[in-house]
C-alpha positions in Angstrom: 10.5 8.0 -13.6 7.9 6.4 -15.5 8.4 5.0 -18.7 6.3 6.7 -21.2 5.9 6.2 -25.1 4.1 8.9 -27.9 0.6 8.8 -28.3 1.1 7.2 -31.6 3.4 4.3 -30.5 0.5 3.8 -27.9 -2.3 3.4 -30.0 -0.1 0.9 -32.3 0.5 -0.7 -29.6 -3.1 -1.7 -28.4 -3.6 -2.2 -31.9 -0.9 -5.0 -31.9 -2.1 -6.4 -28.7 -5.8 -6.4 -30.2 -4.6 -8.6 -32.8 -1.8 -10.5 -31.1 -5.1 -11.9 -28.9 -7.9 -12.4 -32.1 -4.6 -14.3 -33.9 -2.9 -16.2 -31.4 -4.9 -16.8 -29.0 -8.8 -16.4 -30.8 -9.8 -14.2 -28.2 -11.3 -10.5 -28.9 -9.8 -8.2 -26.1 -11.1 -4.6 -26.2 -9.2 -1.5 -26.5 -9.5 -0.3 -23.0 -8.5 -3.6 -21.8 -5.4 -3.7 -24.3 -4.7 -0.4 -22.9 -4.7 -1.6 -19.3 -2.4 -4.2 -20.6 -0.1 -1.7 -22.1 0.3 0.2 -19.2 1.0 -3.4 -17.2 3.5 -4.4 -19.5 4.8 -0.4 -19.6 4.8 0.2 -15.7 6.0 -3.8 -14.5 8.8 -4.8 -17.5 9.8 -2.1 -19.4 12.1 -0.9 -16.8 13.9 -4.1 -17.0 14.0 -4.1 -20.9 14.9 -0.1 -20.4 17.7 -0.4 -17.7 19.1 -3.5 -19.7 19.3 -0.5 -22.7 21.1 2.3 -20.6 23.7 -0.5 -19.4 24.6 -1.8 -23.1 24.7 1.8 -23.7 27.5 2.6 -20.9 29.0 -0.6 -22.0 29.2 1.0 -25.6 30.6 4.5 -24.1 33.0 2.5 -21.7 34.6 0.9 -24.5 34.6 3.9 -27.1 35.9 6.2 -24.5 39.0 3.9 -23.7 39.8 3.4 -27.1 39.9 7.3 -28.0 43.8 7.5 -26.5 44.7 5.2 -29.5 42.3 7.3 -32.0 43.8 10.1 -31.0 47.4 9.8 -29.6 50.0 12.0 -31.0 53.6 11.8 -29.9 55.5 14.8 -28.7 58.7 16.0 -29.6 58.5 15.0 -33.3 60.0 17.9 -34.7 63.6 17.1 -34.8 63.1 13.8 -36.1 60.4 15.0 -38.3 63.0 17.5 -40.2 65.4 14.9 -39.9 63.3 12.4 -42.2 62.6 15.7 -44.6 66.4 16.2 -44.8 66.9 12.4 -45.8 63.9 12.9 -48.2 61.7 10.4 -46.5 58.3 12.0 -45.8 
């Protein structure tokens, strides 16, 4: 599966490149070339950067799904001790 972004993230993106190259490294590099770049960059890291994503993301899931027995734990048999309480006046 490639990794692919909306036409609008992609032309601000070889806009960025564009100008990362004329500021930091006083070069002019053309849009077709910043677009080959792009795709580089898109096809040969991204999936690192985007598989590092999904596994923070499971980490995230792991550790929200574990805690949910304490969110959401209720005791049985709370009736009788429950009317109990009532009986004694304590809520």
């Amino acid at each position: 599966m490639g990794i692919e972004i909306p036409r609008q993230a992609r032309a601000d993106a070889v806009a960025s490149i564009e100008r990362y190259f004329q500021e930091h490294l006083e070069q002019k590099i053309g849009n077709i070339a910043a677009g080959a770049l792009l795709g580089f960059f898109l096809e040969e890291i991204a999936p690192l950067v985007y598989n590092q994503a999904v596994a923070d993301v499971q980490e995230r899931m792991l550790q929200r799904v574990e805690e949910l027995d304490i969110e959401l734990h209720e005791d049985a048999f709370q009736y009788w001790s429950r009317r109990e309480r009532e009986r004694r006046g304590r809520p």
